[in-house]
N, C-alpha and C positions, 0 to 999 in steps of 0.2 A: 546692824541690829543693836552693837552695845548703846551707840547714840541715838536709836531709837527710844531706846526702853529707858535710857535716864530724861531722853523729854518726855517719855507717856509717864510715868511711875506716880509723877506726883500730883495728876490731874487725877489718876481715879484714886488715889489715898488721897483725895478731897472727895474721891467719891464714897467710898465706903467711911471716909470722916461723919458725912453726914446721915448715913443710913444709921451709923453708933450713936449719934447724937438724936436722933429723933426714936430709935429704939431704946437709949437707958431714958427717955424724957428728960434730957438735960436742959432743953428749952421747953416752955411750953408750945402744945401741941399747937395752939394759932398763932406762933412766931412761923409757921412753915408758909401756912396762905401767903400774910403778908407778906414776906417777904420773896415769893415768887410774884406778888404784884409789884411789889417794891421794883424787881428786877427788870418784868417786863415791860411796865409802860416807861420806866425813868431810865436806869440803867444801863442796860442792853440797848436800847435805842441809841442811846448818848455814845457808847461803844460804836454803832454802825454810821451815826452822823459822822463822826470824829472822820473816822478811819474815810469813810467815801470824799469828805471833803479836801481831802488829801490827793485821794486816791490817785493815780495816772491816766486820765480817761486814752488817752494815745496811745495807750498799750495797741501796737498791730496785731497781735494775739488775740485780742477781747473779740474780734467778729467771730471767729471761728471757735473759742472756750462758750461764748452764746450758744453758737451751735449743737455743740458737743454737749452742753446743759442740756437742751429743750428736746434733743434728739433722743440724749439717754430717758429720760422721763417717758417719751412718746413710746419707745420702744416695750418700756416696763410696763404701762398704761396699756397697753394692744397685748402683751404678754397677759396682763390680769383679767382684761376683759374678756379673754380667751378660756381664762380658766374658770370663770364666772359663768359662761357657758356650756363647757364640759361638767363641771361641777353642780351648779345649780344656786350658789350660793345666795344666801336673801340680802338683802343690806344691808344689817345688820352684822352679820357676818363679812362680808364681803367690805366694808367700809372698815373692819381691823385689821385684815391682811393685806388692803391695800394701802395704808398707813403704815403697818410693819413695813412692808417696802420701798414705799418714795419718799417716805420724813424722815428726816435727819435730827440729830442731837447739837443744833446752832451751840451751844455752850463747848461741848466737847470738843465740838470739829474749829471752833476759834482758838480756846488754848491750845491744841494741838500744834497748829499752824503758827501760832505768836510764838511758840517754844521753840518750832524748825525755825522758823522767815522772820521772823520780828514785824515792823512796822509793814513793810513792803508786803509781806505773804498778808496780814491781816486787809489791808488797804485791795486787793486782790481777790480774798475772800466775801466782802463789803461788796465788790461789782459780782459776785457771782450770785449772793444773797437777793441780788436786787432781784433777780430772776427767778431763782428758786423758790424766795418765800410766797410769792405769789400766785407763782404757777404749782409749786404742792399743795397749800392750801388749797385754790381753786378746787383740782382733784379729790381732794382727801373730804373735803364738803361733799362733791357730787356722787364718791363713791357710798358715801354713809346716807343721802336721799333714796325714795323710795321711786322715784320718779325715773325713768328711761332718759328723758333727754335733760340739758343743759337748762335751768333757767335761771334768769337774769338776777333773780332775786339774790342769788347765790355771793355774787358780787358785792353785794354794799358790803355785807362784815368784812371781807376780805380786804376792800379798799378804806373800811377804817382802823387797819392792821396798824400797832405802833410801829412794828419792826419796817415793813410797808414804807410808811409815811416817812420814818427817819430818813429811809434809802434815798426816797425822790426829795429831800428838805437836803440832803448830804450834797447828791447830784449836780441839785440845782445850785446852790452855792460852789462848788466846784467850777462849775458849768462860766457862772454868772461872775466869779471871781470878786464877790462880794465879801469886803473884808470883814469878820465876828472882831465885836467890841472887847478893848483891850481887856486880857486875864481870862476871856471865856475860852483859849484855848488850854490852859491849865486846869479849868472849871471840867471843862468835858473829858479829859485825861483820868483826871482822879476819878470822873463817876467811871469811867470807863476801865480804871483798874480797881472797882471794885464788883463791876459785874462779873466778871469772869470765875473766882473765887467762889462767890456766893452761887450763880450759878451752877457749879457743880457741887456743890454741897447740897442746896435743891433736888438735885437728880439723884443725889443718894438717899435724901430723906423719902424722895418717891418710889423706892422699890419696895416693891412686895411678893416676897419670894412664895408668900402660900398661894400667889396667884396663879403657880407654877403647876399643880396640881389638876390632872386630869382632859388636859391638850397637849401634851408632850410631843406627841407628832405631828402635829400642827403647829406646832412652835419653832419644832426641829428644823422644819424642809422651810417654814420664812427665815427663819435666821441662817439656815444658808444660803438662800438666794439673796438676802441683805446684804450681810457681812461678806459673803464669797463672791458671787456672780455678780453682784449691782458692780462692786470694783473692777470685775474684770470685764465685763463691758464698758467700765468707762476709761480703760488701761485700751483697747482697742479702739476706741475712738480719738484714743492722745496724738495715737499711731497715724489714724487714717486721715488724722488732721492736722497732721505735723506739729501738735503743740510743743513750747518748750517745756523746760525741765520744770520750773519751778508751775507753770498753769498745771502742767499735768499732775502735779503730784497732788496738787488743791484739789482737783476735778475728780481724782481718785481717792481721794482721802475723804471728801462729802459724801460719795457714794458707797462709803466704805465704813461710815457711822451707823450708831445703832438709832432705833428711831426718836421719834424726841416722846418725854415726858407727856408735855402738851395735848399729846394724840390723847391721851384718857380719855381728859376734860372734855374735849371736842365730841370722843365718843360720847362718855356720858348725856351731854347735853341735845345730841341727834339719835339718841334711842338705838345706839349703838352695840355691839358684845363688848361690855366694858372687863369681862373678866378674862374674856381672851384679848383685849389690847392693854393690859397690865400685865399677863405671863409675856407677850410678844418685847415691852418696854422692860421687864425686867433680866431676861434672859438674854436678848441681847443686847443688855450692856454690861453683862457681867463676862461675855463669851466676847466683848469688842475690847477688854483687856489682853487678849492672847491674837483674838485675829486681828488687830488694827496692825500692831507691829511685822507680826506673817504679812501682809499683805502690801504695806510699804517696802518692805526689804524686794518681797518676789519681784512686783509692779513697779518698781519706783522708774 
């Protein structure tokens, strides 16, 4: 636990750095946009090239961590859909709680990991991302349409994802063992020690605690099954799939994030409950400073 909390401590006092910093207006208020585009098309990309074209694709582990990805997702997804039906929930509604539950906080859940594993856990997280971002998103669209089935439509934004596109640009170089011109591995480094930083200082500018206000218990019961149950289903799957130590602790530690920022914007723009997926975004990632470290110590 002590070597928990001195590698979390100073990723979310970058978190609360920037919710202080956009609360005294120490920058201006459209320093915040930009610089979450800044992040996400250049940045953060350049972070997930870097590290996949690294990466180990011969990890004998990676078949079954796939697994164990797609499985726990399918699992939560038959879980919501279930309760979609008991409940009655419209889609509106129903497209925030099911983003409280399957997105993750990509920012958080990288530095966490660079601070345990270093290169290797990041290069690790990079093959897990190639799955996850695509297969949440997918969902987290389909939950927020009004439409019963799957349509194809749904896919183009998805597949013109930056984080997406780095993945399979990272792969394929990987893959093709195509050498990057000289100094562009230093070039992608630095972008890539500058995403992380700024990314969490983004997620702190994005909370809004008055959003907190009058879904308390609807807040309550996803952010336990976020922060508590997603991890320990995916602490029983490490098991039932013999992963090692270091796959399982990544595979636990993603499902064990609070949800990502991003879900807003997505709400927003699919006619979404944007006021219940800002209490869901702010709450739990103020409650994934106590249970991230709870939950790697129990689960590790």
């Amino acid at each position: 636990m002590p070597a928990l909390l001195l590698a979390l401590w100073p990723l979310f006092a970058l978190i609360v750095g920037g919710h202080l910093l956009r609360r005294q207006n120490f920058l201006a208020e459209d320093f915040w946009p930009g610089a979450e585009r800044l992040n996400y098309f250049i940045l953060f990309p350049a972070l997930l090239f870097h590290s996949l074209a690294e990466a180990p694709l011969d990890n004998p582990a990676l078949p079954r961590l796939s697994a164990a990805v797609l499985l726990g997702l399918m699992l939560a997804w038959a879980a919501l859909q279930l309760g979609r039906r008991l409940y009655g929930w419209p889609a509106a509604r129903f497209g925030a709680l099911a983003q409280g539950l399957l997105r993750f906080n990509t920012y958080l859940g990288l530095a966490v990991i660079g601070s345990l594993f270093g290169p290797s856990g990041l290069a690790l997280a990079a093959l897990m991302l190639a799955l996850l971002v695509p297969a949440v998103n997918l969902l987290s669209v389909w939950a927020l349409r009004s439409e019963p089935g799957l349509n194809v439509r749904l896919l183009l934004p998805i597949l013109r994802n930056p984080l997406i596109l780095a993945c399979l640009a990272g792969a394929l170089i990987n893959l093709t063992e195509l050498p990057l011109p000289t100094g562009s591995d230093r070039l992608l480094s630095l972008l890539a020690a500058a995403s992380l930083p700024l990314g969490l200082l983004c997620v702190g500018a994005a909370l809004q605690p008055r959003e907190l206000a009058g879904e308390l218990p609807t807040l309550a019961w996803n952010c336990v099954l976020r922060l508590l149950a997603m991890p320990l289903l995916a602490w029983i799957l490490t098991r039932l799939l013999a992963l090692p130590v270091q796959e399982s602790t990544v595979l636990i530690l993603f499902f064990a994030l609070p949800t990502a920022p991003s879900a807003y914007v997505l709400t927003r723009q699919l006619g979404g409950d944007g006021h219940l997926m800002a209490g869901l975004i702010t709450l739990q990632t103020l409650l994934a400073a106590a249970s991230l470290p709870l939950v790697l110590t129990l689960l590790r």
